[in-house]
C-alpha positions in Angstrom: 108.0 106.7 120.2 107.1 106.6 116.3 103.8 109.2 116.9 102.8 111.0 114.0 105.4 108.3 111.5 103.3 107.0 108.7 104.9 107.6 106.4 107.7 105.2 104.9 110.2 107.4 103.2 112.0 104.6 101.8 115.6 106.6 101.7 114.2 109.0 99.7 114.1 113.2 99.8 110.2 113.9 99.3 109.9 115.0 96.0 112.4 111.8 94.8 109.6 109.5 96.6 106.7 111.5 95.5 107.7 111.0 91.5 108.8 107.3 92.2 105.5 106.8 93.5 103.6 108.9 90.8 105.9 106.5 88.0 105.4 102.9 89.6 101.4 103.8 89.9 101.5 104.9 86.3 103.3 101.6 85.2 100.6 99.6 87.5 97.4 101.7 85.6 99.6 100.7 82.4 100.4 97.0 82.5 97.9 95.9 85.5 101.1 94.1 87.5 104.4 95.2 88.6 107.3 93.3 90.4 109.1 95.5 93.2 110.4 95.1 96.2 107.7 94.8 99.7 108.3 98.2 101.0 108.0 100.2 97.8 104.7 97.8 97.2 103.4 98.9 100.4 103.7 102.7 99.9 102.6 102.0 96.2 99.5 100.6 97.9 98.7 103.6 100.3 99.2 105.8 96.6 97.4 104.9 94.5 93.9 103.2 96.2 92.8 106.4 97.2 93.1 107.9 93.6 91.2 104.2 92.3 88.1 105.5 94.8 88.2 109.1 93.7 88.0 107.5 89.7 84.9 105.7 90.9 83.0 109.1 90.6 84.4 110.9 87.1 84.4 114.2 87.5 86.7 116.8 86.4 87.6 117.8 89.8 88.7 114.2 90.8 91.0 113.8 87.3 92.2 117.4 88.6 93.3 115.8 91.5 94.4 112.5 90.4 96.1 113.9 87.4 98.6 116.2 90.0 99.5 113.3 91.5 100.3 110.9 88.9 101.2 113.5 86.2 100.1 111.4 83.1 97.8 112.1 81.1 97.1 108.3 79.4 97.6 106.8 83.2 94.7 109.2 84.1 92.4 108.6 81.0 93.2 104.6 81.4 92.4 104.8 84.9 88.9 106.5 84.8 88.3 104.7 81.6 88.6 101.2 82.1 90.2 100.6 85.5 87.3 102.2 87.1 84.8 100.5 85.2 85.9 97.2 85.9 86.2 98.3 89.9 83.3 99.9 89.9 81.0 97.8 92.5 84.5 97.0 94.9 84.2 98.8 98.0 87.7 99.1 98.3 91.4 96.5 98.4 92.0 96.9 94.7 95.5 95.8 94.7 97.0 92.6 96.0 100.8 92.1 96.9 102.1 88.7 96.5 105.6 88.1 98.1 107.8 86.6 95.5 111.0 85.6 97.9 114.4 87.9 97.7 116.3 89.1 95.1 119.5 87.6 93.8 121.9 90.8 94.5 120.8 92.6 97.3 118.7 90.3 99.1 116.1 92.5 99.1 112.4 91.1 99.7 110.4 91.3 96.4 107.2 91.4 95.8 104.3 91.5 92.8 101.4 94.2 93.1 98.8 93.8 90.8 95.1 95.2 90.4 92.5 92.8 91.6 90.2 92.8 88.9 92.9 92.4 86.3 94.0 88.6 87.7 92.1 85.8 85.4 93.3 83.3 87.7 92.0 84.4 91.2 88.9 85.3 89.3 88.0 82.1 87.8 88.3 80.3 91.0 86.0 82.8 92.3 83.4 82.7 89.6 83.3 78.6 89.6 82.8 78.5 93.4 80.4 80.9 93.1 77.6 77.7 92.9 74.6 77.4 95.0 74.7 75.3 98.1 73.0 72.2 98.6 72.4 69.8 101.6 74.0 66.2 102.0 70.8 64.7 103.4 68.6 64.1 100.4 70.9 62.1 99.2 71.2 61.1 95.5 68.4 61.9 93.2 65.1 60.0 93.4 64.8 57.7 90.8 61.9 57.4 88.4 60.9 53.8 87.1 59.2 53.4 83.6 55.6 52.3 83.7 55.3 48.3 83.2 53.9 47.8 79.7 50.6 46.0 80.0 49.3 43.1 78.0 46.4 45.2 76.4 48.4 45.6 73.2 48.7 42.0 72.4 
């Protein structure tokens, strides 16, 4: 039975994990994407969205807290600066983990995390489809035909 197990301790003594964790959220904050393998993406996840809601609401309490865990001071000022601006109306899932096939040496399964917001791509499509809806009945648009020029010129 796995009760009480959520934790993925990825072969790691806590505090080894806890800074790992703490460094690959800092790098995320810094450069907005990180390639690493699918477990360590999925801890990363459980992190650092928790400290992306508590930067929604800047206070110094919440950089208190955030700033204990990720234990940079730039990473924490980048993160309620502009990551949580851009965030701001997302009610949560900022990150998204793409599976990028296995590594050459190991094998290992490796994957790409990357903020939401930050992906130009994605959020083009979104923004183009973001069109109103119209029905297929009505058909083309009505045509208008000019007036017939009378004779009362001539």
């Amino acid at each position: 039975m796995r009760h009480g197990k959520k934790v993925n301790h990825l072969g790691r003594q806590t505090a080894h994990r806890k800074a790992m964790l703490a460094n690959m959220a800092c790098s995320l904050i810094e450069h907005k994407r990180i390639n690493t393998t699918v477990a360590k993406a999925k801890a990363l996840r459980g992190f650092l969205e928790p400290m992306i809601t508590k930067s929604k609401n800047d206070t110094t309490h919440n950089r208190r807290i955030v700033f204990s865990r990720l234990r940079q001071k730039e990473a924490v000022t980048e993160l309620f600066r502009d990551v949580a601006a851009k965030i701001g109306d997302r009610p949560g899932g900022y990150t998204r983990i793409i599976k990028l096939g296995n590594r050459l040496g190991d094998n290992a399964d490796m994957a790409m995390i990357e903020l939401v917001d930050y992906n130009e791509i994605y959020n083009a499509d979104n923004k183009a489809k973001k069109t109103t809806r119209r029905s297929r009945r009505g058909g083309s648009a009505k045509t208008v035909t000019p007036p017939v020029a009378s004779n009362e010129e001539e």
